[in-house]
C-alpha positions in Angstrom: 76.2 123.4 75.7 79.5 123.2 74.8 80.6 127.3 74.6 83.8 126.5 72.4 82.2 126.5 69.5 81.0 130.4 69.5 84.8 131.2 69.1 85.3 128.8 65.6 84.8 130.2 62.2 84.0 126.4 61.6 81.4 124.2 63.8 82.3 120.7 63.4 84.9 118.7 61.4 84.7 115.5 59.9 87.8 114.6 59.2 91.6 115.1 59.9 92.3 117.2 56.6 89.2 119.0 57.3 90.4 120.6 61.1 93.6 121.2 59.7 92.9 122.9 57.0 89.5 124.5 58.6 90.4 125.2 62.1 90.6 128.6 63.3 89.1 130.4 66.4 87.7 134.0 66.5 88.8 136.3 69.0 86.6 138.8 69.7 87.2 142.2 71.2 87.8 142.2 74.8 87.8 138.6 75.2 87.4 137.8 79.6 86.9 134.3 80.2 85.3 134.8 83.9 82.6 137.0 82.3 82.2 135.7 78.6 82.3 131.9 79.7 81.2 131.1 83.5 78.7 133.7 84.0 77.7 132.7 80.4 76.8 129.3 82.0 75.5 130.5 85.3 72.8 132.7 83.2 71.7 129.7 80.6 72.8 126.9 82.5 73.4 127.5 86.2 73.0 123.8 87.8 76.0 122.8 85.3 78.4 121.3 86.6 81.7 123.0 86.0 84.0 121.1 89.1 84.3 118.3 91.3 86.3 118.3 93.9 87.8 115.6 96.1 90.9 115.4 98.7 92.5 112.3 100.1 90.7 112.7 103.5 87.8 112.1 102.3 86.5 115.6 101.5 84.5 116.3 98.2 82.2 119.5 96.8 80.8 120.4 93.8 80.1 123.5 92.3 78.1 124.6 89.5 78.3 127.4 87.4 75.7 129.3 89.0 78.1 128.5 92.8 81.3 129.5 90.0 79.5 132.9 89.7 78.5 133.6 92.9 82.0 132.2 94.6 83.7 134.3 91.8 82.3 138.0 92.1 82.4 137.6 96.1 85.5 137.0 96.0 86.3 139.9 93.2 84.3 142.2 95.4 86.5 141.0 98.2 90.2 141.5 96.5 89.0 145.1 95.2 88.1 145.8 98.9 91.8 145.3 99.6 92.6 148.0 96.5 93.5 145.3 93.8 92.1 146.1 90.6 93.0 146.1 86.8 96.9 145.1 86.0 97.7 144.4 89.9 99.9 141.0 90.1 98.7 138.6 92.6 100.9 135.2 93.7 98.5 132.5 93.9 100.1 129.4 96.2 97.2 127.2 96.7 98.3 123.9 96.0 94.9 122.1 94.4 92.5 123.9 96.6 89.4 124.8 95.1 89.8 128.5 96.0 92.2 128.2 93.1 89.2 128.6 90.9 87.6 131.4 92.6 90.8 133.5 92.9 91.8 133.3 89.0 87.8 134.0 88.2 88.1 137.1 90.3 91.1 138.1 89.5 90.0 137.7 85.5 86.9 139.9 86.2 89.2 142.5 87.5 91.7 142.7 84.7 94.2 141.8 87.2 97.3 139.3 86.9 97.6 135.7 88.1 101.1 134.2 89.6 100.9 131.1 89.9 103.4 129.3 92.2 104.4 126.2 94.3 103.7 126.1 97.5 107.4 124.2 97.4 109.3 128.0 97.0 111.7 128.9 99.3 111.9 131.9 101.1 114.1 133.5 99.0 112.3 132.0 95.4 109.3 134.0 96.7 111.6 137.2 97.3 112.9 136.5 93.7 109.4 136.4 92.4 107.7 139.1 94.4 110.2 141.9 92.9 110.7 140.3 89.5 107.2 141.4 89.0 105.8 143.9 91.4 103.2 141.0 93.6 101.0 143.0 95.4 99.4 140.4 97.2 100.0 136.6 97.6 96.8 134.2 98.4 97.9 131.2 100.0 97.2 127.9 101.5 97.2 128.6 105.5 100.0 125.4 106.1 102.8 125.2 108.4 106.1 125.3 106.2 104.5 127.7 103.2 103.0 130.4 105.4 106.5 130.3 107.5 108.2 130.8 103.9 106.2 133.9 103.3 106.5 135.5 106.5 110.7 134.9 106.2 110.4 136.7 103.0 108.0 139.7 103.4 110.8 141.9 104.7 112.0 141.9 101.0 108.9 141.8 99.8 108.2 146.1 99.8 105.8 145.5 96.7 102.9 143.1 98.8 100.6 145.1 100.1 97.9 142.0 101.6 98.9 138.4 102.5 95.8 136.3 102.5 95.1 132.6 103.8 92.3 130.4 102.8 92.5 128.5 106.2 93.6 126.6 108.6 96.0 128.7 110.0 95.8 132.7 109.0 98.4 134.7 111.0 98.5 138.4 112.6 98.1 140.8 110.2 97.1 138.3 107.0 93.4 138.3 105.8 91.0 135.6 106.1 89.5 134.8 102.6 86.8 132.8 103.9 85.6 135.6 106.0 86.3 138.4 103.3 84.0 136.6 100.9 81.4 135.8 103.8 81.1 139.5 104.3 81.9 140.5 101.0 79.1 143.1 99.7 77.6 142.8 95.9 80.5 142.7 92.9 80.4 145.9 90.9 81.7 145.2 87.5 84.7 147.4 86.3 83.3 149.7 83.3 85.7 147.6 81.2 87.9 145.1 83.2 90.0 144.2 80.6 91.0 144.5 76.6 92.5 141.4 74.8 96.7 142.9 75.2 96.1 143.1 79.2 98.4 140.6 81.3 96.1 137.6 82.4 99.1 135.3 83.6 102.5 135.4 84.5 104.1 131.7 84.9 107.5 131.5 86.5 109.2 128.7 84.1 111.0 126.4 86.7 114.5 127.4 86.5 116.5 124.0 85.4 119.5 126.8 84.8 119.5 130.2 85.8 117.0 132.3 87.3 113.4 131.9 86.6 111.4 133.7 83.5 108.3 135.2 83.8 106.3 133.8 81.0 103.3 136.2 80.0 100.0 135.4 78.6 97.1 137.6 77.3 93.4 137.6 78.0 93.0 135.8 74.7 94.9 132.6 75.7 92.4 130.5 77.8 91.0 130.4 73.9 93.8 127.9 72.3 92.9 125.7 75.0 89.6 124.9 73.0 92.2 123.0 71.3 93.9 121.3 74.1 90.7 119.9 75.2 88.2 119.5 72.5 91.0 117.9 69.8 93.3 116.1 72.4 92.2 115.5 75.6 88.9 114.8 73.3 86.7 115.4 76.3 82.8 114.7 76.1 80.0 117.3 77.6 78.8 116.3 81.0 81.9 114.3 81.0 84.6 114.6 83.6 88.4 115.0 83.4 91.0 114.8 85.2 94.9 116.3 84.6 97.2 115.6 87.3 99.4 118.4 88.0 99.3 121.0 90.9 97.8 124.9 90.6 101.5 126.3 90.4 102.3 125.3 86.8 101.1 126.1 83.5 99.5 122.0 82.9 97.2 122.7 85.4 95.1 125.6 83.0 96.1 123.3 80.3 93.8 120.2 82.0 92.0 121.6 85.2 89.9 125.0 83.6 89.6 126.6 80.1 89.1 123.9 78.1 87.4 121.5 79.9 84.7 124.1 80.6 84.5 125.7 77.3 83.5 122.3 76.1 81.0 121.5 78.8 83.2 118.7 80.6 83.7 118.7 84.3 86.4 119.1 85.9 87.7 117.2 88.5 90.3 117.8 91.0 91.9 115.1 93.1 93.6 117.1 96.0 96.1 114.6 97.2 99.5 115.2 99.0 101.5 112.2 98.0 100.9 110.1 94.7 100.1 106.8 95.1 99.4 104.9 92.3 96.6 102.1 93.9 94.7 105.3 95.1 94.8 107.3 91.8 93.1 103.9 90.4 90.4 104.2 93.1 89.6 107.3 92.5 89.4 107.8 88.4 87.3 104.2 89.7 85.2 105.9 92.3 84.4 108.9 90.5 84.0 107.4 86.7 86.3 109.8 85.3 86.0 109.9 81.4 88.6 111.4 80.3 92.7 111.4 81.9 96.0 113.4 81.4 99.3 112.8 83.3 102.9 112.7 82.4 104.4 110.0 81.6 105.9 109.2 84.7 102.6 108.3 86.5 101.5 105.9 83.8 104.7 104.0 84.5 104.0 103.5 87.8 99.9 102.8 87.5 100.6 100.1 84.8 102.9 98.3 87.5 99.4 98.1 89.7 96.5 95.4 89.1 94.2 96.8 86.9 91.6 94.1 87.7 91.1 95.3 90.9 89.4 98.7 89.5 86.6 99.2 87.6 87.6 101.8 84.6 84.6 101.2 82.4 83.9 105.1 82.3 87.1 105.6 81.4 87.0 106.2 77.7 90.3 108.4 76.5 93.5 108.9 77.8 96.5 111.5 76.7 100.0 112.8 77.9 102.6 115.2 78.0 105.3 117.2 80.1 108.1 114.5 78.6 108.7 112.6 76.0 106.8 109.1 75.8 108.8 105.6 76.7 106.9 103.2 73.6 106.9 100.5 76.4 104.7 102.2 78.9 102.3 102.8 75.4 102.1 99.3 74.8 101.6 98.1 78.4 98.9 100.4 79.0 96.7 99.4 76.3 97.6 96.0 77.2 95.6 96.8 80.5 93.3 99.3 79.3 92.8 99.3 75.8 93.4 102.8 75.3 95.8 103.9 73.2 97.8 106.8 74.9 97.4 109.9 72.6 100.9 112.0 73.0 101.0 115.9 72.6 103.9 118.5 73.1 103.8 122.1 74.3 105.3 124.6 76.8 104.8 127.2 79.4 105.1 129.8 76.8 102.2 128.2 74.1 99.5 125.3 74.3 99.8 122.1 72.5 102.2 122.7 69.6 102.4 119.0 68.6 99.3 116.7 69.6 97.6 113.1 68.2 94.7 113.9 67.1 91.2 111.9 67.6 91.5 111.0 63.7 95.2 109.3 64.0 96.4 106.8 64.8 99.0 107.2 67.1 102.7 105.8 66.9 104.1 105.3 70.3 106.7 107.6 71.7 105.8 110.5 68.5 104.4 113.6 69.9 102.1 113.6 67.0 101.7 116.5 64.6 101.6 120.2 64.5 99.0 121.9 65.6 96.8 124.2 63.1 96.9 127.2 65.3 100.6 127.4 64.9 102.9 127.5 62.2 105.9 124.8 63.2 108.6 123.6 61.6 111.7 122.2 62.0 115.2 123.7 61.3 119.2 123.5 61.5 121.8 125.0 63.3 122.8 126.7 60.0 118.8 128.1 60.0 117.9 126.0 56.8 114.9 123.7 57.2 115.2 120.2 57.7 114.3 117.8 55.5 112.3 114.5 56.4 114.5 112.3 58.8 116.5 115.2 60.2 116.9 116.7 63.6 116.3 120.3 64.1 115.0 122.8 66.5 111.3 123.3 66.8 109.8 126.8 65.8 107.1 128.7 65.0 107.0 131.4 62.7 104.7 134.0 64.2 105.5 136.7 61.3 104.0 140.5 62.7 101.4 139.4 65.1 102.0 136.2 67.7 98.8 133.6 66.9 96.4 133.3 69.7 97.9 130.8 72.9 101.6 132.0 72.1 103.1 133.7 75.1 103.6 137.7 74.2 108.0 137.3 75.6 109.3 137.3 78.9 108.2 139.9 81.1 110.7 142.5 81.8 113.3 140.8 80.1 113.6 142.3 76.5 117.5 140.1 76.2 116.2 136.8 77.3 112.9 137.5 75.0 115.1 138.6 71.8 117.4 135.5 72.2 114.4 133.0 71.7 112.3 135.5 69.3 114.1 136.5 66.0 113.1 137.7 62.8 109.2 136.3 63.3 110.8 133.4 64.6 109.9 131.9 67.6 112.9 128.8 68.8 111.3 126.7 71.1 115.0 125.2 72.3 113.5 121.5 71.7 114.8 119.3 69.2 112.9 116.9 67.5 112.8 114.9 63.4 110.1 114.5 61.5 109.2 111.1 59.6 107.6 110.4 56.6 103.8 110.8 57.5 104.6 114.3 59.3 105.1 113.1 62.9 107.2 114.3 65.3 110.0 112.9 67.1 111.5 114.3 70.2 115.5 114.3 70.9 116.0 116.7 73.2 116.6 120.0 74.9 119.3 121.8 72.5 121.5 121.6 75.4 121.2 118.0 76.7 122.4 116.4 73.3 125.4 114.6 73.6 128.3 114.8 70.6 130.4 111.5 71.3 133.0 110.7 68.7 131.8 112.7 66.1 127.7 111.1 66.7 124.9 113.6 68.1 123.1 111.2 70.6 119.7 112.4 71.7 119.2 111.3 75.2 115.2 110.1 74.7 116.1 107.2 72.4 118.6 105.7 75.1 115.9 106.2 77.9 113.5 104.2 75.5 115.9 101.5 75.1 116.8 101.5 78.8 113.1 101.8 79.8 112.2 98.5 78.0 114.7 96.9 80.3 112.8 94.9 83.4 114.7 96.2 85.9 114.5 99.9 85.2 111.8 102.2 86.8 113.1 105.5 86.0 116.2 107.0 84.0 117.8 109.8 83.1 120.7 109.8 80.2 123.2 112.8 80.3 127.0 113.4 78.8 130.1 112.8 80.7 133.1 115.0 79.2 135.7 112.0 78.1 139.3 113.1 76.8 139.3 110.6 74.1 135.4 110.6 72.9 134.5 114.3 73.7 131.9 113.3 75.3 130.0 109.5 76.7 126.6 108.2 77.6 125.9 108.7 81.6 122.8 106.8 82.4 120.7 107.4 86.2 118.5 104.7 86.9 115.9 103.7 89.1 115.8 100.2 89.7 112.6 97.9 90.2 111.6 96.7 93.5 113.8 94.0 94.8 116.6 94.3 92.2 119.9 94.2 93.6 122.2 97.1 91.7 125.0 94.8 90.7 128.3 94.9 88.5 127.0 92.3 86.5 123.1 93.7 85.7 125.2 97.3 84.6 126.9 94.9 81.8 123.9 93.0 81.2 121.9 97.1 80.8 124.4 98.1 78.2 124.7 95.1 76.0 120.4 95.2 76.2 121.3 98.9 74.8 123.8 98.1 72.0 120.4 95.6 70.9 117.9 97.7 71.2 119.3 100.7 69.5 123.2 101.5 68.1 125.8 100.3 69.9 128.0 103.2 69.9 124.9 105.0 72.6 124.6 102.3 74.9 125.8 103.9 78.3 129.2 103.4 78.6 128.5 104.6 82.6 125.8 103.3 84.4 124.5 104.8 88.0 122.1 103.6 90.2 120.0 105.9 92.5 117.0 105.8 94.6 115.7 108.5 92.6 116.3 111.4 90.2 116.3 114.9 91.1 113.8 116.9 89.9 112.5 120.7 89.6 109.8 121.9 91.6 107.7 121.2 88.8 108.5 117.3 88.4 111.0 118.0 85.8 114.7 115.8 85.7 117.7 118.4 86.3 119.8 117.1 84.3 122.3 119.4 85.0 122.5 118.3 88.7 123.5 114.5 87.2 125.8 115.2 84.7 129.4 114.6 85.2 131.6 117.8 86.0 135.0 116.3 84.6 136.5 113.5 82.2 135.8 110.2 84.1 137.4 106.4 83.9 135.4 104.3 82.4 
């Protein structure tokens, strides 16, 4: 059964023109995933399987829907035991444990509010977090370093009420969630848990500048993920995919629940603690994954591994997002594979806004076209709209009433939600162009393009041309301030295994630049690291790269 396909005014489409032009989901009144989806299962299909579940140690479970249920209203009878009920916020820093899925299930069946988080915060992130939006309790992986991090914070933390470990350790005065479901007694089901405007999520957006935003979602958004799944992860019932990101970010709902289960397809979790690429092969090997989503950055280091080794005949559709796509690592994977890498783009604050669709053929390194639950566009600085071949900002027009998936502003920030929203405008801060077929280009955060000698340089097409370089792993461009030029290319690399990071490779980098793409953006200053530094959430800072003052070059 594949449950999606209650919520669309139309079935099935037959053709690219026809989704487009067709698609459009029904929200109905009082929409609760928990309730209208998984207990949905667990009552007409209860031994279907909704997750599999493996760690690097060897571990593995499954779970049904009918073990979804029954894991799910133990544990909501357990957190309304401890007084959390309908609006509550609850921190949820569980790393890729599968009690992830029973927390948000329970918290969705009592209209309550998931945070997700990092187990990487700091003491003083969670402080930050715990009063920006009231946390009255925080569930949490019992480790070491994270439950330390809480305990050196809860004297600042006057909002949490219960701190709760799902094992190993569990300190005085916490709760043990194993034991609270154990003993929990039978769920009684809130006369009406939740209505459609009630907060489901708050995501903290990882803070490349400034403090964090709380990001808020509606009980209505697990539903524009039937899009994320069903049109571009493409996944298959009784299928099984796997998204590689952690619980504490917004790509983890995106690839890891709503979705994937709305269209019958399992999901599967791969609990590691370190990436390595030879064991990610194993495992999509091992467990004849179907379907696959990471960033880019993992693809470029799988299709440095032997793909002969592995046997990825299950393997039938692969997709990405989170940064823009190097058209090298495209080519090399299906080289290996035979799968063609099918490119979307979105944010914290919407699904997919851009995606390649199962009827396109994609063109490397374009994030595809706009979605038909959104109303995108592209437009200047001046606020006229751009024509084909010119940069602009991404937006959506959302008009009186934000479509379903778009994030309802920041919470508790009314001046950070008006500088992004304006007059049924919603500015994404991305740049992008548009080409002749309606595909979409990326360029850049607004703020990372670099205006050298009267040129606007977006930093993707210089990593592109750097990437298809041998001897570069990783890069990052950024803008030096120069007295003469206003500003010049910086470029961060990564170099290959064994390269040595000479005087004469940086020449022989930028003249393979001025070839590849114009010569004015080849890199007129070239670094080499051992790596880039990134947010919590895998994302370049940019900011911690870029040169503070004019340099010599």
């Amino acid at each position: 059964m594949q449950i999606y396909k209650r919520y669309l005014a139309q079935k099935d489409f037959t053709s690219l023109e026809d989704f487009l032009t067709n698609f459009k989901i029904v929200v109905p009144d009082n929409f609760n995933f928990a309730y209208d989806v998984v207990d949905e299962y667990a009552r007409l299909e209860p031994d279907k399987n909704a997750i599999v579940w493996i760690n690097d140690r060897g571990d593995n479970r499954n779970f049904t829907y009918k073990d979804l249920k029954e894991k799910s209203d133990a544990c909501a009878s357990y957190l309304q035991s401890l007084g959390i009920g309908r609006g509550d916020k609850v921190m949820l820093i569980l790393k890729r444990r599968y009690e992830f899925w029973f927390a948000c299930l329970a918290l969705h069946k009592l209209g309550a509010t998931a945070i997700p988080a990092t187990h990487l915060l700091t003491p003083k992130d969670i402080v930050f977090r715990c009063k920006a939006a009231s946390v009255k309790a925080i569930i949490s992986v019992g480790e070491d370093t994270v439950v330390q991090h809480i305990i050196d914070a809860q004297p600042d933390c006057p909002s949490v009420e219960s701190l709760i470990s799902i094992g190993p350790l569990c300190p005085k005065g916490w709760s043990d969630f194993q034991e609270g479901i154990s003993k929990a007694r039978p769920f009684v089901k809130p006369a009406l848990p939740s209505e459609n405007e009630d907060l489901l999520y708050l995501y903290f957006t990882s803070g490349t500048t400034g403090d964090p935003k709380m990001v808020s979602h509606d009980y209505t958004y697990p539903l524009a993920h039937i899009i994320t799944a069903s049109f571009w992860h493409n996944v298959e019932e009784n299928g099984r995919h796997q998204t590689v990101a952690d619980t504490g970010w917004a790509k983890a709902v995106w690839g890891k629940f709503y979705g994937q289960m709305m269209a019958g397809c399992s999901v599967f979790v791969y609990d590691h603690q370190k990436f390595v690429p030879s064991e990610m092969l194993k495992v999509i090997s091992q467990y004849k994954v179907t379907s696959f989503c990471a960033p880019p950055t993992i693809y470029r280091f799988l299709i440095r591994e032997d793909f002969s080794s592995y046997d990825l005949s299950a393997l039938k559709y692969c997709t990405t997002a989170g940064e823009a796509l190097n058209p090298q690592v495209y080519e090399k994977f299906e080289e290996l594979t035979g799968l063609k890498l099918m490119e979307a783009f979105g944010q914290t604050e919407s699904v997919i806004q851009l995606a390649t669709f199962p009827w396109m053929t994609p063109k490397p390194g374009s994030m595809g076209i706009p979605v038909p639950i959104y109303n995108i566009d592209l437009i200047k600085a001046d606020g006229s709209r751009c024509e084909d071949g010119e940069e602009g900002q991404i937006v959506i027009h959302v008009g009186d009433k934000p479509p379903v998936g778009l994030f309802k502003g920041y919470y508790r920030d009314e001046l950070r939600t008006a500088e992004v929203w304006k007059d049924g405008i919603y500015y994404t801060g991305d740049l992008a162009w548009r080409d002749e077929d309606g595909y979409y280009w990326f360029v850049g955060r607004a703020d990372d393009v670099i205006k050298s000698s009267g040129y606007r340089i977006g930093p993707f097409e210089v990593e592109s041309a750097l990437m298809t370089h041998p001897a570069v792993v990783e890069c990052a461009v950024t803008g030096c301030p120069d007295e003469i030029r206003g500003q010049v290319v910086k470029a961060s690399i990564v170099l290959a295994k064994g390269t040595e990071p000479t005087d004469k490779l940086k020449e022989e980098i930028q003249e393979h630049v001025k070839q590849i793409t114009a010569p004015y953006k080849y890199p007129r200053i070239i670094e080499f690291v051992n790596e880039l530094p990134k947010t919590i959430s895998g994302k370049i800072r940019r900011v911690e790269i870029r040169c503070k003052s004019a340099n010599k070059h």
